[in-house]
C-alpha positions in Angstrom: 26.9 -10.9 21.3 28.5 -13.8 23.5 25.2 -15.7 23.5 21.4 -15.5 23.0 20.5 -15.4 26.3 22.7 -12.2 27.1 20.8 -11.0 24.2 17.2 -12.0 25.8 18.2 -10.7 29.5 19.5 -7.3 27.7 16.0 -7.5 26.4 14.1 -8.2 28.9 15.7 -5.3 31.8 15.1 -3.0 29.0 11.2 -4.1 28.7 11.1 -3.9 32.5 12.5 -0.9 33.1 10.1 0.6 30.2 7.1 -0.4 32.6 8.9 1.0 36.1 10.2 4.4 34.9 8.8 4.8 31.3 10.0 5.3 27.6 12.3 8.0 27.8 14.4 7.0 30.8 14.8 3.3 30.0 16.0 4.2 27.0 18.1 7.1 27.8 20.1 4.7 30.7 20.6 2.1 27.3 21.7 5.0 25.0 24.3 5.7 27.8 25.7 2.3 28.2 26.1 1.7 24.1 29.5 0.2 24.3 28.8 -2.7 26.2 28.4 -6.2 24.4 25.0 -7.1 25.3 23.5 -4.2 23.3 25.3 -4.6 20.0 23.3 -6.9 18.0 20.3 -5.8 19.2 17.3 -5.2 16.8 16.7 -1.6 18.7 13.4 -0.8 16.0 11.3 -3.6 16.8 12.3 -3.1 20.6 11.2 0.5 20.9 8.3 -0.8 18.8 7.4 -2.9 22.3 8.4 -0.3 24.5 6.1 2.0 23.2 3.0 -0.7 23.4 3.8 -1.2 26.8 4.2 2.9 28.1 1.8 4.9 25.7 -0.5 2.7 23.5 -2.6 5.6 23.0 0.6 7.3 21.9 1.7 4.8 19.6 -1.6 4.2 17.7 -2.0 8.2 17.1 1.6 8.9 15.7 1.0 6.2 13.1 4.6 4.7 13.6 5.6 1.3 11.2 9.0 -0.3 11.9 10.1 -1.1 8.9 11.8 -4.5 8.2 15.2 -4.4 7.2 14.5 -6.8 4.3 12.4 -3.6 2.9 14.7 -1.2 4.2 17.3 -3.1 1.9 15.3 -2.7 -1.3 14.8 0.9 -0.7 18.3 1.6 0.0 19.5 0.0 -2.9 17.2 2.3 -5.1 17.8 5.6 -3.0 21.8 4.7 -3.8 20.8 5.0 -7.6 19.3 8.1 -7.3 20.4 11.7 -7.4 21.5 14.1 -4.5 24.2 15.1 -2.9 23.0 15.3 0.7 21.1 12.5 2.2 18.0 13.0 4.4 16.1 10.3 6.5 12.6 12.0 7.4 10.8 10.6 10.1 14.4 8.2 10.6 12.8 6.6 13.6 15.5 4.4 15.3 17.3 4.4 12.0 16.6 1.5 9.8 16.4 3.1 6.9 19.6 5.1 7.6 21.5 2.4 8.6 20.8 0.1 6.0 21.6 3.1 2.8 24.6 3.6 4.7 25.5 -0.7 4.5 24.6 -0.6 1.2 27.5 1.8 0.1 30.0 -0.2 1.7 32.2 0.7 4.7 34.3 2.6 2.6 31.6 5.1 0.7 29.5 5.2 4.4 32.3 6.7 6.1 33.1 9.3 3.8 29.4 10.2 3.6 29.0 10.8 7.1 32.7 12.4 7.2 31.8 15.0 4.9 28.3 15.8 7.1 26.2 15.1 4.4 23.5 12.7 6.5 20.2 14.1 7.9 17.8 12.9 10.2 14.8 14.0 11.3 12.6 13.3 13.6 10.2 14.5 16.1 11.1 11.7 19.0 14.3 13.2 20.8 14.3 9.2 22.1 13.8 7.8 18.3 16.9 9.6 17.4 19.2 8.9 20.3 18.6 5.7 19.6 19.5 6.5 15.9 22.3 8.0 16.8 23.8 5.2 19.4 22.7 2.8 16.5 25.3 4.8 14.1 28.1 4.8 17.0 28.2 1.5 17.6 28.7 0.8 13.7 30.8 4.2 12.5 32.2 5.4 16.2 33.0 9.3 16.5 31.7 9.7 12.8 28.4 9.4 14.0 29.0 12.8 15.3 29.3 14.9 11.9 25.5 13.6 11.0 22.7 16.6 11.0 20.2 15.7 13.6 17.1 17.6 13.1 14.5 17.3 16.2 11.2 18.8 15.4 7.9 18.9 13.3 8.8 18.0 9.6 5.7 20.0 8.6 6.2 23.2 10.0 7.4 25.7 7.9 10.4 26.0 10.0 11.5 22.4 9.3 13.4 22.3 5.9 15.5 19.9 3.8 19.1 20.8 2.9 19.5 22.0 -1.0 20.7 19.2 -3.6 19.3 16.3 -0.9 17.6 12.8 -1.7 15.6 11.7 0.8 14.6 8.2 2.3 11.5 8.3 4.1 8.6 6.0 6.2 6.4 8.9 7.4 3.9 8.3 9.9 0.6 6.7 9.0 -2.3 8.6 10.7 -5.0 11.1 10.6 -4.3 14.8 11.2 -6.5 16.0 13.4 -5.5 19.1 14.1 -4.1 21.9 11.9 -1.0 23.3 13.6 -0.3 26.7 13.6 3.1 26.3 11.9 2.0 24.0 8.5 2.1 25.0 5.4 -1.9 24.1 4.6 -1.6 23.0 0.9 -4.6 21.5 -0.8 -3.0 18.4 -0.4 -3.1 18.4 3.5 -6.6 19.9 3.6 -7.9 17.3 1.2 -6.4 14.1 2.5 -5.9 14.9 6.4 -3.3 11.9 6.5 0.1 13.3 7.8 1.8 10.4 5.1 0.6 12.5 2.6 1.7 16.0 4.0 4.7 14.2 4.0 5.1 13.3 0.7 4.2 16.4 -0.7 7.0 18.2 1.4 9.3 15.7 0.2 8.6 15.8 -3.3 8.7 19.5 -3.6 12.3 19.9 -1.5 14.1 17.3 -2.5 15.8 16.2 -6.2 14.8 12.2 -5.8 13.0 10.3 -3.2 12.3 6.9 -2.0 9.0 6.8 0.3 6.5 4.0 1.8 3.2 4.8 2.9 0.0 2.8 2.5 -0.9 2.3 -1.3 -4.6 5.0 -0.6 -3.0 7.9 -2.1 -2.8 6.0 -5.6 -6.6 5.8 -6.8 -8.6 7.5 -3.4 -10.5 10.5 -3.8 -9.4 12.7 -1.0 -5.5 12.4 -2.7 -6.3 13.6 -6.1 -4.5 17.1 -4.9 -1.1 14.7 -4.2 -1.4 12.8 -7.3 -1.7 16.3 -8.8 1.6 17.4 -7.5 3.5 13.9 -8.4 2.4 14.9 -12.2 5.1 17.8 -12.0 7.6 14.7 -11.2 8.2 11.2 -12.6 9.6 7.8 -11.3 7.4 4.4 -10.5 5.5 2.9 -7.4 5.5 -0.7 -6.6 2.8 -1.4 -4.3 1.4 -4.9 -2.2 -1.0 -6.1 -0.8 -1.5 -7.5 2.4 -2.2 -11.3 1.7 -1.4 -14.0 2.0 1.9 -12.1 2.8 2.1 -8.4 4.5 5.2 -6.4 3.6 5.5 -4.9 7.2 5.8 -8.2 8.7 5.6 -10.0 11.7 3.1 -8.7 14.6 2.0 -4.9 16.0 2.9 -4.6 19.3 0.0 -2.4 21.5 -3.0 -2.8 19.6 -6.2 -2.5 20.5 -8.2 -5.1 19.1 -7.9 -8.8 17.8 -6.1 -8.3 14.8 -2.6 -8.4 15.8 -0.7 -8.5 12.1 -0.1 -5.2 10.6 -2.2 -5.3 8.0 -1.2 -2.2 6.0 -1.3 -2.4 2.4 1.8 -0.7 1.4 3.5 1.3 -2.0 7.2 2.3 -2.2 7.1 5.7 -4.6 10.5 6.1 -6.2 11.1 10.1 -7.6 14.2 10.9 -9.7 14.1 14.4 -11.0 15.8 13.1 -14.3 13.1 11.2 -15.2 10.3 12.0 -17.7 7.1 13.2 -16.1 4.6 10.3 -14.6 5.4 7.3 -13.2 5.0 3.7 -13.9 3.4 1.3 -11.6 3.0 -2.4 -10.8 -0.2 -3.9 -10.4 -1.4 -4.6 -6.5 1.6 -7.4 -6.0 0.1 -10.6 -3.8 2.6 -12.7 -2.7 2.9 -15.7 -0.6 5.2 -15.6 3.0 7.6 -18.6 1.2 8.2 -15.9 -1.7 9.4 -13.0 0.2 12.8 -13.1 -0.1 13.0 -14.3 -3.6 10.2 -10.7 -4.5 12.3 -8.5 -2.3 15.2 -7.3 -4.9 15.1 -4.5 -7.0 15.4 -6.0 -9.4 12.6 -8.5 -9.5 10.0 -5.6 -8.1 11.0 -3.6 -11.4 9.9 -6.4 -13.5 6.4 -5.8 -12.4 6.4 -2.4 -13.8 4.2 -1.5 -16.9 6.3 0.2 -19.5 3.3 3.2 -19.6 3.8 6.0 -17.4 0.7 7.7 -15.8 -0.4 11.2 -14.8 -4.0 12.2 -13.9 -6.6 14.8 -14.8 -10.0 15.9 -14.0 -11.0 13.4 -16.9 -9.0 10.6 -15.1 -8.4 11.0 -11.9 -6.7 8.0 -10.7 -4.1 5.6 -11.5 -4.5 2.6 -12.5 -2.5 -0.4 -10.9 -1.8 -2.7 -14.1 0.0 -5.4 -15.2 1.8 -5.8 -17.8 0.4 -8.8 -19.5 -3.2 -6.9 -18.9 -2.7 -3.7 -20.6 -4.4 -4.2 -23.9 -7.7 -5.9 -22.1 -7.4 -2.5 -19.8 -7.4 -0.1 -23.5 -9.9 -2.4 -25.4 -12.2 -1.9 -22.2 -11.9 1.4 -22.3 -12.4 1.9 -26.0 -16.0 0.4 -26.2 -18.1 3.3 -25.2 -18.8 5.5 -22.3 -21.3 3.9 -20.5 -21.3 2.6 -16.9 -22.8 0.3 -14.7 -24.7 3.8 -13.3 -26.5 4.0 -16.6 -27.9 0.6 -16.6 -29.7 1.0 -13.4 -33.0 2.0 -12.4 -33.5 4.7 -9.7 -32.6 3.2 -6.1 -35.3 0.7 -4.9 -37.3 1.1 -7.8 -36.8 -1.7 -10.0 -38.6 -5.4 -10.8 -35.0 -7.1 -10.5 -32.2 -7.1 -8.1 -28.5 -8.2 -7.8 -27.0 -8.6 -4.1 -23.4 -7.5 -4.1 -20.7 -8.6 -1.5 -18.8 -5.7 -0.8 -15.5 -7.5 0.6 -13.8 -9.5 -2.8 -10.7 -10.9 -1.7 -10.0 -13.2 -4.2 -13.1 -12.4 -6.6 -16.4 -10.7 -7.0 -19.6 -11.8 -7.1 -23.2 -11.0 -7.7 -26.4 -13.0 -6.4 -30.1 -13.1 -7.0 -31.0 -13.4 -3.1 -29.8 -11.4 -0.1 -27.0 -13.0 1.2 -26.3 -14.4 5.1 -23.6 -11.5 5.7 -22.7 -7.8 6.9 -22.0 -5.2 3.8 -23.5 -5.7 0.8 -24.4 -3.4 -2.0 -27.8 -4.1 -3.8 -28.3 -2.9 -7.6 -31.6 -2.2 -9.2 -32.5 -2.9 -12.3 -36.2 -2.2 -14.6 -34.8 -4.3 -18.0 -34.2 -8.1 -17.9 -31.4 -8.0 -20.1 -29.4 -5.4 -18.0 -30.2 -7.6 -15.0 -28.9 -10.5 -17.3 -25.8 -8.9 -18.4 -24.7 -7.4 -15.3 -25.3 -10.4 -13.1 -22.7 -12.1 -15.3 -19.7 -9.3 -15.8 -19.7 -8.5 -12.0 -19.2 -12.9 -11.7 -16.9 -12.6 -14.6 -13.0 -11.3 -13.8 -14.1 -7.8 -15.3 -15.7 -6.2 -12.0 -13.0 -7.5 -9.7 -10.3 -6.2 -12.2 -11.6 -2.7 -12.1 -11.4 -3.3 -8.4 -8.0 -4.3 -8.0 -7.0 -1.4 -10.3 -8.8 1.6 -8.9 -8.4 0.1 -5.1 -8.1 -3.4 -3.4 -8.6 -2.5 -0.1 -11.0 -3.8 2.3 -14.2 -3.2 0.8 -15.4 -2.7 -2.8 -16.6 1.2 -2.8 -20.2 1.6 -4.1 -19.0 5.0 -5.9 -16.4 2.4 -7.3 -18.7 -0.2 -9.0 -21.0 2.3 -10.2 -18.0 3.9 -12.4 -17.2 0.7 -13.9 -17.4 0.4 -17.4 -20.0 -1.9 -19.1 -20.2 -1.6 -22.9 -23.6 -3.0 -22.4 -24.7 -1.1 -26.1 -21.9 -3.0 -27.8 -24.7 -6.9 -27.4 -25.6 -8.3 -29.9 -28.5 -10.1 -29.8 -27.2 -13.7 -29.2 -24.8 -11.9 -26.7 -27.7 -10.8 -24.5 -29.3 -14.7 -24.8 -25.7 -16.3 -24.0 -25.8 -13.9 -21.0 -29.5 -14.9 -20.2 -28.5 -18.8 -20.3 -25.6 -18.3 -18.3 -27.5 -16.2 -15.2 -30.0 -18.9 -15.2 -27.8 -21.4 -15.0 -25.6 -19.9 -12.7 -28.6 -18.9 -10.3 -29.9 -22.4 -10.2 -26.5 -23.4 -8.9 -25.7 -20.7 -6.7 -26.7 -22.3 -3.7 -24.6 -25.5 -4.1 -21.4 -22.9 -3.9 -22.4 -20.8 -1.4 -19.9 -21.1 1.3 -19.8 -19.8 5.2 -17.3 -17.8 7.3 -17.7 -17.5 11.0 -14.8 -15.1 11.9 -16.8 -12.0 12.0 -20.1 -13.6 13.0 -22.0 -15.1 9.9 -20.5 -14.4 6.5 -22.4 -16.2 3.5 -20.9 -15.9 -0.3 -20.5 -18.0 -3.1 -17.7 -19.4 -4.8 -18.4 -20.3 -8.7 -16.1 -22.5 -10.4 -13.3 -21.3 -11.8 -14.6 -22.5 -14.7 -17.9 -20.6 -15.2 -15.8 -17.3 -14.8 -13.7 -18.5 -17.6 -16.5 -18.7 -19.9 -18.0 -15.3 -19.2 -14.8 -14.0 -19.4 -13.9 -15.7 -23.1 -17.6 -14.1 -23.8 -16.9 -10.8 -22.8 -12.9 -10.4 -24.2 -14.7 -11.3 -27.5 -16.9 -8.7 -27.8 -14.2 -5.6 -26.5 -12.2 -6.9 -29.5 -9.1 -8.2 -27.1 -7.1 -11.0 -28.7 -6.7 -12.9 -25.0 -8.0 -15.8 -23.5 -9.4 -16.2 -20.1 -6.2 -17.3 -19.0 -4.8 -13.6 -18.9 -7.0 -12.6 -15.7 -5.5 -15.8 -14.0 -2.8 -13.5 -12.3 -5.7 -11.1 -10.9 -7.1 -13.3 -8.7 -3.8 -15.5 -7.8 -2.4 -15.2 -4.4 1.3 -15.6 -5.8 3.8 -13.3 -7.2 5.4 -15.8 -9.0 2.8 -18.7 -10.2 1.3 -17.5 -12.8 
């Protein structure tokens, strides 16, 4: 590239000649013209990306595509290089960035042999996608480009399969089947979760010997995956999975969307399968990270740190996995060691009792419970016929306890009622000055509530309340005590920090 603005004209005809004669053309006439200098730095993802939001929104939005940034396309390289397999398969390549950056990450040398020997795969169901792909690998590898297996159809139809010995590198589209196609293999797994990333991953893990895959992080604790998790039990490796503030891992802005909210806001896991490892997998907890940390979290290295040494499979008994730090794995056992009894149990029957707790349903940075109805949309309301319940309850959901279980069964958006209702209590395990300590501290806490309650605006009027720091700290000394845990409140500081790194 001479200069940026040859860059930003190349740019700009493209865009323009998307909006006069559509996708397909513009791009064909650019796939065409590949040798010429304006084109060869160009970042051809994010542009189709545009193109796409400008022709066939509609399109975009229902094929569930995500351009992933090459920073992430790095990391997954890097561990798809240290995995088994002697073919190598890029499902749902896209223009390539996944492809491309495995094949920098060998090294000239090791890339050209690779795609000398035919052993590279991509599939796709965009003819366009993969031209591009291709004209991406021609202007980097030349005539090699031609020995790579280009597969143009439906990954999920039966017909569709994935060379013997392969690994596979994979960002599968994001969106909801809504139709079963004659052609699909229905497994229990598409029929349960109707998301195509999840038909996807379960293709992928039973065809291939080792796998590195983002989708969004829902298939790790949401109902409708149980039948995925399931299959990943027959398999082992880890997931490392983030959230989506204060920094997104698919950054940067969605092009064609169709309301306000213009950052991708997917919270996204990277599942890592190796057929030589033991069965299960080990997982990070939900990683938060700040924009300014980004390049420093993005190495393999580093992400691996996060991992918990325990490696997780599910059963009817536990369904889910649980997203857990390190440093919070004994708090996580001793809580679960203390009895059976959940926050279900200490309830009266729906509407029926003297006392109530008001429960904000969105908890980004913590939970709370309240003696009023707050100012707000979504809220869940508990009932309750014994003081001391009420007590006791009003105080572990403003401790660190409710959010952790949230954070470690979900994190999303919203705090499922099914959720909270499943969380574990240990309410039998009071003594007697337990249940006053927990009286003094909802009184107080009640008395105060309105000098914390604090006001958002974005989404019309959104009241909560924001203890101190320091009040969760004592009901979480209170409540470590009696589960027998050897921590202070200190050790739920990373839980509700919004850094990777500063805790």
């Amino acid at each position: 590239m001479k200069n940026s603005k040859n860059k930003s004209d190349f740019e700009n005809k493209l865009l323009e000649d998307v909006e006069r004669f559509g996708v397909e053309a513009a791009w064909k006439k650019v796939c065409e013209s590949v040798v010429r200098e304006e084109s060869a730095d160009t970042d051809f993802g994010e542009l189709y990306e545009r193109s796409l939001s400008l022709s066939d929104k509609d399109g975009k939005k229902s094929s569930g595509r995500y351009y992933t940034p090459y920073d992430v396309a790095a990391v997954m390289a890097r561990w798809l290089d240290e995995s088994d397999g002697y073919n190598v398969c890029d499902v749902a390549c896209g223009s390539g960035n996944l492809i491309l950056a495995y094949l920098e990450i060998l090294g000239r040398k090791r890339a050209e042999q690779l795609l000398k020997d035919g052993r590279v795969y991509l599939y796709d169901n965009d003819p366009t996608a993969l031209a591009i792909c291709r004209m991406s690998l021609i202007l980097r590898y030349g005539e090699l480009a031609d020995r790579v297996n280009v597969i143009c159809g439906d990954f999920l139809d039966k017909s569709v399969t994935l060379p013997s010995d392969c690994k596979v590198i994979s960002n599968p589209p994001y969106a909801k089947i809504t139709e079963f196609k004659d052609g699909w293999d229905k497994t229990e797994t598409m029929l349960s979760a109707k998301e195509l990333f999840a038909a996807f991953s379960e293709k992928i893990l039973r065809s291939s010997k080792s796998s590195v895959v983002i989708t969004p992080f829902g298939f790790i604790g949401g109902r409708k995956f149980y039948p995925l998790r399931k299959e990943m039990n027959r398999h082992g490796g880890f997931v490392v999975s983030f959230d989506n503030v204060p920094g997104n891992i698919f950054r940067g802005r969605k092009h064609g969307v169709f309301n306000t909210n213009t950052a991708n806001s997917v919270r996204a896991a990277i599942t890592v399968t190796r057929e030589t490892a033991a069965r299960g997998y080990r997982f990070t907890p939900l990683i938060r990270f700040k924009t300014e940390e980004r390049e420093r979290l993005l190495d393999c290295r580093v992400l691996e740190g996060f991992l918990s040494d325990k490696r997780q499979s599910v059963s009817d008994e536990s369904p889910a996995y649980a997203k857990c730090g390190k440093e919070l794995e004994p708090v996580l056992a001793a809580w679960q060691n203390v009895g059976a009894q959940k926050l279900s149990d200490l309830l009266a029957p729906e509407g029926e009792g003297k006392y109530r707790l008001f429960v904000p349903n969105t908890c980004r940075y913590f939970t709370v419970a309240s003696e009023r109805e707050l100012n707000r949309k979504g809220s869940i309301t508990l009932s309750f016929e014994d003081k001391e319940k009420y007590d006791y309850v009003y105080c572990l959901i403003n401790s660190s306890f409710a959010y952790f279980h949230w954070r470690l069964y979900d994190g999303g958006i919203t705090y499922p009622k099914n959720l909270l209702l499943d969380m574990p209590v240990f309410f039998s395990e009071l003594s007697a000055a337990d249940k006053d300590f927990f009286r003094r501290m909802r009184e107080q806490m009640s008395a105060e509530a309105n000098d914390f309650t604090v006001t958002k605006n974005n989404v019309g009027v959104q009241e909560n309340i924001k203890f101190p720091k320091a009040y969760r700290d004592r009901l979480n000394e209170k409540l470590l005590a009696i589960i027998g845990a050897r921590h202070g409140a200190a050790v739920f500081d990373s839980v509700h920090s919004c850094s990777a790194f500063s805790v």
